[in-house]
N, C-alpha and C positions, 0 to 999 in steps of 0.2 A: 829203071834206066840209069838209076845211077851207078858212077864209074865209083861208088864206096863199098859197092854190093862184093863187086870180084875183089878189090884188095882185102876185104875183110876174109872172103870166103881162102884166097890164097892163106892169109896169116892161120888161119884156124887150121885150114891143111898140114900148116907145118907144127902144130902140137901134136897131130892125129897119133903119130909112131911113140911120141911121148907117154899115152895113157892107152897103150893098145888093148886090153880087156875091158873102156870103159864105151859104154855107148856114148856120142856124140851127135848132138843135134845143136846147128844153126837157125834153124828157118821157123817163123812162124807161117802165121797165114798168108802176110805178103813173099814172104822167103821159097815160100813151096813153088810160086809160080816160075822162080830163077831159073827151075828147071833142075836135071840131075847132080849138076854139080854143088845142088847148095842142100841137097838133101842128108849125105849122110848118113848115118843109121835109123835116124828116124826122125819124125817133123815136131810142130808144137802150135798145132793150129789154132788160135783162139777164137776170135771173132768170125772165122769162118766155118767156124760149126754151127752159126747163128744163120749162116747164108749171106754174109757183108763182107767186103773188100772196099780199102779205097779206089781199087785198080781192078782189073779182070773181072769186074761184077756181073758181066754177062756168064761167066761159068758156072754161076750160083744161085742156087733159089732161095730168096728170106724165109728164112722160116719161125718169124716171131711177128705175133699181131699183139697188140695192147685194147683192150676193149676197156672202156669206163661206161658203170652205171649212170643213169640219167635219173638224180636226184628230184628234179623238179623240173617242169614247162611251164611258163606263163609268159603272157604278153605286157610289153612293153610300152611305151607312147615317145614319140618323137623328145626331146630336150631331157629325157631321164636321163641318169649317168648311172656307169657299173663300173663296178671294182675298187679296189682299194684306191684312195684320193681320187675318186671319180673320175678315173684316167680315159673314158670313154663318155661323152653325152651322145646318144642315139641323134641319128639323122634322119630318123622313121621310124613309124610304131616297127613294133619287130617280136619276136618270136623266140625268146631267148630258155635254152638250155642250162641248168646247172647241174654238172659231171662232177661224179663223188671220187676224182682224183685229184690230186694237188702235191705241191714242191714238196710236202714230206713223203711222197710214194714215188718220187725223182721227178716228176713233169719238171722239167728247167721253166722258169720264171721267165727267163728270155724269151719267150714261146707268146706270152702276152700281148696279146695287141698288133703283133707280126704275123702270125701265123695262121696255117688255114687248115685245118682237115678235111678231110673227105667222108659222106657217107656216097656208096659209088659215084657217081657224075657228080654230084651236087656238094659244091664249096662249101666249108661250117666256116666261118671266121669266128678263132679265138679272141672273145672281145672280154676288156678289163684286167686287171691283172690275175696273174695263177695266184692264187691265196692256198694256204698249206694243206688245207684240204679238197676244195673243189677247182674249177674254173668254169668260166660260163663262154656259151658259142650263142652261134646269131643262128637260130635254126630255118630263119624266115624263108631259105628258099627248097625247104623241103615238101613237097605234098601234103596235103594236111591228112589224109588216108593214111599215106606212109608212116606219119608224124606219127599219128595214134597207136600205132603198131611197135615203136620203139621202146627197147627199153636199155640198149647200150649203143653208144658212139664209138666207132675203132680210132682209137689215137696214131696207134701203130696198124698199119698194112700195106696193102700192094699200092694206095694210090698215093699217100705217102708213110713211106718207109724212114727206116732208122738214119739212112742217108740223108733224107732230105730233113729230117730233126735235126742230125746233126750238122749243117749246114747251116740251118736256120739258127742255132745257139753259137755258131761259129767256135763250135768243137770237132771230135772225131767221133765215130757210132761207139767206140769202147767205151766214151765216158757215159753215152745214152744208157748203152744197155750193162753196163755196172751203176748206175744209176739209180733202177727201178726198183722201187723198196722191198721189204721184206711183209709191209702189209697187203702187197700185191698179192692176189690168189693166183698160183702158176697152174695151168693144165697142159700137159702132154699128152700131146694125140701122138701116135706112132702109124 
């Protein structure tokens, strides 16, 4: 909606006769939605091949989920603390998760102590800080049937998505998802 989209798109009009055998492309992900006049010869979709927009997101389906192994379960007692400087003392025995990713596999730090994942319906609260390899959740209010059954937690998925990480690190989803390290195992379903 901004009135910098068409001045911009005018100015590059007028180089177009400049390099006429060169192909031309303005528009990334958010660019493609301006419509034909911002298209050009061709687009340069980035983050929307991932299924993210900061706009138009209903066009799109995410197509990246982040699952972390479940290092270890064990219970907890009221007045214990987790995480690095004891950034959390529990306010109940509790049920705690430690997931074998961490701020050196991109989990942003920021994510500590704020944040909540989801396994379907049921809240995780990231409790303590992201330490470079793991981080631990409150698993307390998952079934204990279900619990037994576990053996990864989705960081990234449909109940929260890359959007809402990114929101919560008060960045944009490109820094999430160039983020995600290289010790991350990728699989491609097609």
């Amino acid at each position: 909606k901004s009135p910098l989209n068409n001045i911009q798109i005018e100015k590059f009009k007028k180089i177009e006769n400049v390099f006429p055998n060169v192909s031309m492309s303005i528009a990334n992900s958010h660019g493609i939605f301006l419509g034909e006049k911002a298209l050009f010869n061709m687009t340069r979709p980035g983050i929307a091949l991932y299924g993210y927009l900061n706009y138009h997101q209903e066009a799109l389906k995410p197509s990246a989920r982040l699952l972390s192994p479940i290092l270890q379960i064990r219970k907890a007692n009221k007045g214990e603390t987790v995480g690095y400087d004891a950034s959390v003392k529990l306010e109940r025995n509790s049920i705690l998760g430690i997931l074998g990713l961490g701020y050196a596999d991109g989990i942003k730090r920021a994510l500590g102590n704020v944040s909540n994942i989801f396994l379907g319906e049921h809240k995780i609260p990231i409790v303590g800080r992201i330490s470079m390899d793991t981080l631990t959740v409150d698993l307390s209010s998952i079934p204990s049937g279900k619990l037994d059954k576990l053996s990864y937690i989705p960081l990234i998925d449909d109940h929260y998505n890359i959007l809402d990480v990114a929101n919560n690190c008060n960045t944009i989803p490109y820094e999430i998802m160039t983020s995600i390290g290289s010790r991350v195992k990728r699989v491609y379903i097609q």
